[in-house]
C-alpha positions as CSV (number, residue, x, y, z in Angstrom):
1,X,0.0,0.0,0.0
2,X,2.5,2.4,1.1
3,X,4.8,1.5,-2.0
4,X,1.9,2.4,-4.3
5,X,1.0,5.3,-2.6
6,X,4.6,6.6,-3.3
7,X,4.8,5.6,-6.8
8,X,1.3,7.5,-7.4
9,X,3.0,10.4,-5.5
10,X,6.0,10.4,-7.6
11,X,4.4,9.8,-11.0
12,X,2.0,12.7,-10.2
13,X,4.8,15.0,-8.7
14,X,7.3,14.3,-11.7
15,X,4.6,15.3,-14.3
16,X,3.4,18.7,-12.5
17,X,6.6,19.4,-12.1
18,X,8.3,18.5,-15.6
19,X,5.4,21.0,-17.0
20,X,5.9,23.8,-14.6
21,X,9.7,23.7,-15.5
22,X,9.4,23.1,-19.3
23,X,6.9,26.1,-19.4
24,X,7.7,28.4,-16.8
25,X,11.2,27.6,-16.1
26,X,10.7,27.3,-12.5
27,X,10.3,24.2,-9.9
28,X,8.1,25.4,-7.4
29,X,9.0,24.8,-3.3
30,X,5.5,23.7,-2.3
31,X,5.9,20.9,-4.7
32,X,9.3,19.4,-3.3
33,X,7.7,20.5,0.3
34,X,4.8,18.5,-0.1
35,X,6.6,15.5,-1.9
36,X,8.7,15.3,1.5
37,X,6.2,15.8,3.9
38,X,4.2,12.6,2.3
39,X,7.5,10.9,1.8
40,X,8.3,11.3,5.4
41,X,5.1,10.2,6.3
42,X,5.4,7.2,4.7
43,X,8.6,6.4,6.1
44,X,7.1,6.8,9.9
45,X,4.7,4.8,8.5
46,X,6.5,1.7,7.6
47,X,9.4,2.1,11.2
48,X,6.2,1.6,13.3
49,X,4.7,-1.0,11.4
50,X,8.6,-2.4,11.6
51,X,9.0,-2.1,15.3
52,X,5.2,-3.7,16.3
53,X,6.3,-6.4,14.2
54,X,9.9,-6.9,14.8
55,X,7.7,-6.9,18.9
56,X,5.4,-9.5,17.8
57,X,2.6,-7.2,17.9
58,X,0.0,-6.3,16.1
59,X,-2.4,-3.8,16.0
60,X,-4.8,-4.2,12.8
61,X,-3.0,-5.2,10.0
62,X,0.1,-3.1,10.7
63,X,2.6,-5.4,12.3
64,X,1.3,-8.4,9.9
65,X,3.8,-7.7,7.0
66,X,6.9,-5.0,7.5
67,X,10.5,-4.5,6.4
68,X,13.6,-5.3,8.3
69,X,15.0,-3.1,10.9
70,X,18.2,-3.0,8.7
71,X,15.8,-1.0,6.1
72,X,15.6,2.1,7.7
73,X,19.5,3.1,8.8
74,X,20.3,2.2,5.0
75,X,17.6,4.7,4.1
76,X,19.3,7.6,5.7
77,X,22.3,6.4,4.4
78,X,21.1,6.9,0.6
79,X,19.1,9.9,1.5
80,X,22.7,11.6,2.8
81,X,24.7,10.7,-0.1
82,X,21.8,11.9,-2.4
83,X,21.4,14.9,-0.9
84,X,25.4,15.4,-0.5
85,X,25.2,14.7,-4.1
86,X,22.4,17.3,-5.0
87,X,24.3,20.2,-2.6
88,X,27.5,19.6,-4.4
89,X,26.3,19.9,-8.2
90,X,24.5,22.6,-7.2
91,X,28.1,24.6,-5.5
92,X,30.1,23.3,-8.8
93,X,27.4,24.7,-11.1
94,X,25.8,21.9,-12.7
95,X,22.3,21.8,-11.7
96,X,20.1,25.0,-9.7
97,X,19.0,24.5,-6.6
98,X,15.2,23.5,-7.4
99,X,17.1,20.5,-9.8
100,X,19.0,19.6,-6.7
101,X,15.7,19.7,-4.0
102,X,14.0,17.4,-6.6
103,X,16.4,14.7,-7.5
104,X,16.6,14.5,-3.9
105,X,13.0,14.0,-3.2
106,X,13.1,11.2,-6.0
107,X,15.9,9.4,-4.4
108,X,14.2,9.5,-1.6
109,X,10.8,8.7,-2.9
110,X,12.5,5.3,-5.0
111,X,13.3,3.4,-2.3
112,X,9.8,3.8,-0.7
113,X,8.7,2.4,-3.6
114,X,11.4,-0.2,-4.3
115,X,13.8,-1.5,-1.1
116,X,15.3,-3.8,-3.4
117,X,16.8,-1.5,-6.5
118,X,20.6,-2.5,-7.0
119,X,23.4,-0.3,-5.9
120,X,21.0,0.4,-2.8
121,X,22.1,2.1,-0.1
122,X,25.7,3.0,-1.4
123,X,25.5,3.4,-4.9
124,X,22.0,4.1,-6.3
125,X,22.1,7.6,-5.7
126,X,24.8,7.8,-8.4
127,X,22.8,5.2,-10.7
128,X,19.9,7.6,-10.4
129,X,22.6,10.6,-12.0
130,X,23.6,8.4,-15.1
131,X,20.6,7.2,-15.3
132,X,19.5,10.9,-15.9
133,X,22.7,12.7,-17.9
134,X,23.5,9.8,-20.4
135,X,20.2,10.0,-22.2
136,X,20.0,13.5,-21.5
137,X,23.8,14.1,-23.1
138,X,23.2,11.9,-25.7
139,X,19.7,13.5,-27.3
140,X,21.8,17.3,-26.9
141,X,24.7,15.9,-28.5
142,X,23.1,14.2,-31.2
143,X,20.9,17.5,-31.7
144,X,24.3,19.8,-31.9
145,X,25.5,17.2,-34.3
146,X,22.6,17.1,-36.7
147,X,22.2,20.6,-36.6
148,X,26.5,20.8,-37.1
149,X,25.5,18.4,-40.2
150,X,22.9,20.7,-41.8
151,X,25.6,23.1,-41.8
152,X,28.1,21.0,-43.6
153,X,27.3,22.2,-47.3
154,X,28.6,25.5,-46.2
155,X,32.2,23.7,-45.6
156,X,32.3,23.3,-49.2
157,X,32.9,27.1,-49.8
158,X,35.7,27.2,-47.1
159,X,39.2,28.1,-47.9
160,X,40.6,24.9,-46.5
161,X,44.5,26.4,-46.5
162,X,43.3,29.4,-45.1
163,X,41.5,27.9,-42.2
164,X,44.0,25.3,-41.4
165,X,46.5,27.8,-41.2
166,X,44.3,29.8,-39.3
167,X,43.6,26.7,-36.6
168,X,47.2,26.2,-36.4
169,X,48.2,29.9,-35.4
170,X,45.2,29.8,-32.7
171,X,46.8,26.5,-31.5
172,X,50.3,27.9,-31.3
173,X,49.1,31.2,-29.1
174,X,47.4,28.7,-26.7
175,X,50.3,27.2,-26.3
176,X,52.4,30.0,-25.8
177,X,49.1,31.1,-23.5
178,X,49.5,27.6,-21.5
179,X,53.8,28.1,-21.2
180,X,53.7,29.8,-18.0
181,X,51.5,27.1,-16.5
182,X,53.1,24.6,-17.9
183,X,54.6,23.0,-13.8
184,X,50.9,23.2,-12.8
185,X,49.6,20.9,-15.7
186,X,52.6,18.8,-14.7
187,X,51.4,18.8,-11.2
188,X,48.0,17.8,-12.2
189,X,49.1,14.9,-14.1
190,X,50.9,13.8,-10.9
191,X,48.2,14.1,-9.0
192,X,45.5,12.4,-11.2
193,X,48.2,9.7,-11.7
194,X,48.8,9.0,-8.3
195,X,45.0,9.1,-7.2
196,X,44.2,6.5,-9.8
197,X,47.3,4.4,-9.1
198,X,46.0,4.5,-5.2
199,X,42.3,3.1,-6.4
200,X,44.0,0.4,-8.7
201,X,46.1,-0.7,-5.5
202,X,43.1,-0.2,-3.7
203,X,40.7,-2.2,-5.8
204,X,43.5,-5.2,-6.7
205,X,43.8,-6.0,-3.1
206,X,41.0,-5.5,-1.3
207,X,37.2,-7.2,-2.8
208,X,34.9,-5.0,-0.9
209,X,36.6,-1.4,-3.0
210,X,36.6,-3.6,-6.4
211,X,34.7,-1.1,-8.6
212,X,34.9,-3.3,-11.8
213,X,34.4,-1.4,-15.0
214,X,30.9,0.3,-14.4
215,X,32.2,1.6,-11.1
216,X,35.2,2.4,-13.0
217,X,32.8,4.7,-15.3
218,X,30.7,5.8,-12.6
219,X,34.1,7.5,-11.1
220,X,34.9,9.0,-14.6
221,X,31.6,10.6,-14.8
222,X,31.6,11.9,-11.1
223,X,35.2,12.9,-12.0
224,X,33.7,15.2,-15.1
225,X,31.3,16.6,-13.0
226,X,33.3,18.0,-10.9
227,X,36.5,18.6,-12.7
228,X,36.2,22.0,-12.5
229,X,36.8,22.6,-8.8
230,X,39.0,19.1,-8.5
231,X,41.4,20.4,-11.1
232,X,42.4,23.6,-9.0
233,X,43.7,21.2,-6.2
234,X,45.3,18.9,-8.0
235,X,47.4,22.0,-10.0
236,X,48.6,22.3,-6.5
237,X,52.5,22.0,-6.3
238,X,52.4,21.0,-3.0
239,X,50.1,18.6,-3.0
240,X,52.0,16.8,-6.1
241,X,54.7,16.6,-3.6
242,X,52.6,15.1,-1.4
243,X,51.1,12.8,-4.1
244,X,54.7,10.9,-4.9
245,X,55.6,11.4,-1.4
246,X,51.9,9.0,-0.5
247,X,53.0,7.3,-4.1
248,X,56.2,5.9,-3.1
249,X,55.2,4.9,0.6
250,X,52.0,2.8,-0.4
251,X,54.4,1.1,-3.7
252,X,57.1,0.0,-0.6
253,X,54.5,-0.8,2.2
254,X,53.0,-2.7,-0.6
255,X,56.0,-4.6,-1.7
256,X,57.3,-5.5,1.5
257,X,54.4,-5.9,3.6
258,X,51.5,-7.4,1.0
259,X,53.5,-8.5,-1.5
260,X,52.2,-6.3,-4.3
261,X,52.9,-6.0,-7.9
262,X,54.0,-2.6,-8.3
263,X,54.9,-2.3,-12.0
264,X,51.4,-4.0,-12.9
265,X,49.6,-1.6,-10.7
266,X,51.8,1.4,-12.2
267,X,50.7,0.0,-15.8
268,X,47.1,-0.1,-14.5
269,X,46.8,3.8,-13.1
270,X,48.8,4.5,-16.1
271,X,46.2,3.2,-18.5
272,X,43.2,4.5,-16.1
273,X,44.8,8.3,-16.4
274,X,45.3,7.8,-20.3
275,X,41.4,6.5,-20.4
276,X,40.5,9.4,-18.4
277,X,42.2,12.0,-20.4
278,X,40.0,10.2,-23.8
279,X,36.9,10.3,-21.9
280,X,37.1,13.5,-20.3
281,X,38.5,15.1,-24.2
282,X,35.6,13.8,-25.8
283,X,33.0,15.1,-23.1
284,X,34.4,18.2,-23.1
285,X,34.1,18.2,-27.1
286,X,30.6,17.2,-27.0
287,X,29.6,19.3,-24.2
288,X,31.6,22.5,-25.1
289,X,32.1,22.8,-28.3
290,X,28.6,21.3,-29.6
291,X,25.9,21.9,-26.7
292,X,27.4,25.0,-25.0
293,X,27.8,27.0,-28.1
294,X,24.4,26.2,-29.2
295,X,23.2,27.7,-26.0
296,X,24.8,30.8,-26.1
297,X,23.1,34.2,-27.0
298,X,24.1,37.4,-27.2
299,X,23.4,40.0,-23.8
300,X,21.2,41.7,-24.5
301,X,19.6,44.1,-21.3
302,X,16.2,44.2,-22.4
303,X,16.3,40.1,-22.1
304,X,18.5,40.6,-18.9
305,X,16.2,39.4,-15.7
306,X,16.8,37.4,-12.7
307,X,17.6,33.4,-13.4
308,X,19.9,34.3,-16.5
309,X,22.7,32.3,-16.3
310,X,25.9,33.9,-17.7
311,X,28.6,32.0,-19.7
312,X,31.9,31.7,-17.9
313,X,34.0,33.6,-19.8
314,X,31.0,36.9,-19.5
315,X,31.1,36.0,-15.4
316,X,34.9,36.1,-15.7
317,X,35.1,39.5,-17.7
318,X,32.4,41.3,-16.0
319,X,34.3,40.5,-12.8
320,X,37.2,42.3,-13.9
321,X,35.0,45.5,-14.2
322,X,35.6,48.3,-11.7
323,X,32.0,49.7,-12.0
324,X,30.6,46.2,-10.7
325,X,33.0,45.4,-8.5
326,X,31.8,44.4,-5.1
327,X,28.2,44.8,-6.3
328,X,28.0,40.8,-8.0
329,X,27.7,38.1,-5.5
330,X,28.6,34.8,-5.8
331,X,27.6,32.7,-8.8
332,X,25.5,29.7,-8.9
333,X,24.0,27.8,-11.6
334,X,20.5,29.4,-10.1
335,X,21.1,32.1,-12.6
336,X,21.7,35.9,-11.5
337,X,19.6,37.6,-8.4
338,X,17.8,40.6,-8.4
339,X,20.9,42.6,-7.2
340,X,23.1,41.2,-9.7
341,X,20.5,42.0,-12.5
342,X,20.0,45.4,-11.6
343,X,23.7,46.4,-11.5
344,X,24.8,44.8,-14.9
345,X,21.8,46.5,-16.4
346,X,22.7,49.7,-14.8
347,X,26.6,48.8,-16.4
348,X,25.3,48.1,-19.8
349,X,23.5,51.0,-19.9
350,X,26.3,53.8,-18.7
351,X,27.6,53.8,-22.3
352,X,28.8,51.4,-25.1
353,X,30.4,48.4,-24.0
354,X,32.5,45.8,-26.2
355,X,30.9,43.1,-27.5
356,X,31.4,39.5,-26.4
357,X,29.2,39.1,-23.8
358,X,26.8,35.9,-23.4
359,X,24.2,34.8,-21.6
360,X,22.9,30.9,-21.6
361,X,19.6,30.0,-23.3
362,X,18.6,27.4,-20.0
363,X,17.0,24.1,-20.8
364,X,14.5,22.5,-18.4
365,X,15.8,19.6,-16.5
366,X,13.2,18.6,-14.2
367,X,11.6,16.3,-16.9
368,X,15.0,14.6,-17.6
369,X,15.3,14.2,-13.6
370,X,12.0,12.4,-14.1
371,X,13.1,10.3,-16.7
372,X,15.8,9.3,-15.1
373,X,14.7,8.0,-12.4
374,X,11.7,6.4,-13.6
375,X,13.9,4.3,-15.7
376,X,15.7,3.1,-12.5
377,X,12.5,2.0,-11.0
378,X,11.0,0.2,-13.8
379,X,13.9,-1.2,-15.2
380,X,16.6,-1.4,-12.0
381,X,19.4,-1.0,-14.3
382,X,21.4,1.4,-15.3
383,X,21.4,2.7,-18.8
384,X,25.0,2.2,-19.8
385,X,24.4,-1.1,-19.1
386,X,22.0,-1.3,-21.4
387,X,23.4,0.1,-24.0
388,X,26.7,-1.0,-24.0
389,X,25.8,-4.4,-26.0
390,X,24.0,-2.6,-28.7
391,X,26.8,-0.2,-28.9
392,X,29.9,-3.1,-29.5
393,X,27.2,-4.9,-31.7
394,X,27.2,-2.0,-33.7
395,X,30.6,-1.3,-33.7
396,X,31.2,-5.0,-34.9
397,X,29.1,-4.2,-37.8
398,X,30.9,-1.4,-38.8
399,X,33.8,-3.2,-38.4
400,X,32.8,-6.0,-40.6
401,X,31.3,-3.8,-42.9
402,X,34.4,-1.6,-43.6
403,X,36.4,-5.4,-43.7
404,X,34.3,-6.1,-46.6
405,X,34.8,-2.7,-48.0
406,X,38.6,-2.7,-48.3
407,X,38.9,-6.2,-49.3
């Protein structure tokens, strides 16, 4: 009863909600507020019908039929890492804070409906986040790249020499641009190196931290998320020197104590940063160079209002301006406040500024939330899963098809 109650709850919540934020842009409080009121509920609910039965009592039916007392601790325990979760992609900028109360309240509301969904307690809340971005990632992506093909009959008119040399001068001033940093990059690739030579160690010898290849992508995923904020401490010199100074201590306690295999584990990390590097190149293609420039439009200040979300490199140069220093506050993918609204409109229109200045055309993400984890429910997998034997079927195919081609 109580499991069906929830799954009406979040069926009905998930719908209002995916409307509301595909038409008005906006995930309203009382929603989320109500969703966890019932959810809580529900959860009383089911402890007391627990604890009179785990007594031997009964009073009606309740006490006839109830879950484990182990139930409920493992609860919290997923409804802490979700919400860390949600709290944390909301500070890096990923999701606003009304995408981070509700794939909270889903987490939550899941396991009331399903106690027995894999990964739970430990893992499902970040099955519930691929479950969400993959199909989400992949239906942007492919747009970009079917609009990106509708534009290919213009290539056709390019001066190729003229636009390779032009690539090739842009790649040498980034270089020259990346020079002075160049012992920080070198510190980051200590740092990632050592952190994923420490997990293969890790997951060699000991079961219990074996990942195995889907954890293994779930890392590289959580990894992307957050790269932005992750990749400022591991530029740090001194924690590189802390990195090989950890590096060499676990590769001798190792050796001499549990009779490790350091040149197979150094191999290892060594082919887990290299896979890293592809997978987080190819994301950042994708995402950057296909769905983020299709987002971006010009600022205008007529089309300025509170919830615009400015692109990084507007946030960075408007923060260099003396006229609005001190009067931004701190960013968040929420999208500007009224204050911050009010003083770049006042900015923009002191007098002609240079152009260059963007602003984000949003996308609602409620209904993907949604999507996401109704596909965890009704299918307890997760989607990469899924896809993954379609994808090296397919890949076989092409494979045999371009065999037969060249022979």
């Amino acid at each position: 009863m109580i499991a069906r109650l929830c799954l009406f709850l979040f069926l009905g919540l998930g719908l209002v909600v995916s409307f509301e934020d595909w038409s008005h842009r906006r995930i309203r409080n009382r929603w989320i507020g109500l969703g966890m009121i019932v959810g809580a509920a529900c959860f009383c609910f089911l402890l007391w019908n627990s604890l009179l039965g785990h007594e031997h009592r009964r009073l009606w039916m309740l006490g006839e039929h109830y879950l484990p007392l182990r139930y409920y601790p493992m609860v919290l325990v997923h409804l802490t890492l979700s919400l860390a979760a949600a709290v944390t992609l909301w500070r890096l900028s990923v999701w606003p804070a009304g995408d981070a109360k509700l794939y909270t309240l889903f987490a939550f509301l899941l396991v009331l409906i399903d106690p027995n969904l894999p990964g739970f307690p430990l893992l499902l809340f970040l099955l519930i986040l691929i479950n969400i971005f993959v199909p989400a990632g992949v239906l942007f992506a492919a747009g970009s790249a079917l609009r990106l093909a509708l534009k290919l009959p213009r290539l056709w008119a390019l001066d190729w020499p003229k636009w390779l040399k032009a690539k090739a001068e842009v790649a040498v001033i980034r270089l020259w641009e990346a020079w002075p940093y160049r012992y920080e990059y070198l510190a980051l690739g200590i740092n990632l190196y050592a952190l994923f030579y420490l997990m293969q160690a890790c997951q060699r010898h000991s079961q219990r931290l074996a990942l195995g290849p889907f954890g293994n992508v779930m890392v590289f995923f959580l990894m992307f998320l957050v790269w932005g904020r992750l990749a400022q401490v591991l530029r740090n010199k001194r924690v590189s020197y802390a990195a090989l100074a950890c590096l060499g201590a676990a590769m001798a306690a190792g050796l001499i104590w549990r009779h490790w295999d350091p040149v197979a584990i150094l191999r290892a990390a060594l082919r887990m940063t290299v896979s890293f590097g592809v997978f987080l190149s190819l994301a950042r293609m994708v995402f950057n160079r296909l769905i983020e420039r299709e987002s971006l439009r010009e600022l205008l200040p007529e089309q300025l209002r509170t919830g615009s979300v400015l692109s990084d490199e507007t946030w960075e140069k408007l923060g260099r301006e003396k006229e609005l220093a001190g009067k931004l506050g701190e960013r968040y993918s929420d999208g500007l406040g009224a204050q911050d609204v009010e003083a770049i409109k006042g900015w923009l229109a002191a007098g002609p500024r240079a152009a260059g200045y963007a602003v984000y055309q949003t996308i609602p993400f409620a209904v993907w939330i949604f999507l996401g984890a109704l596909f965890t429910v009704v299918r307890r997998a997760n989607l990469v899963a899924l896809l993954l034997p379609h994808l090296l079927r397919a890949q076989g195919a092409l494979q045999a098809a371009a065999a037969r081609y060249l022979s």
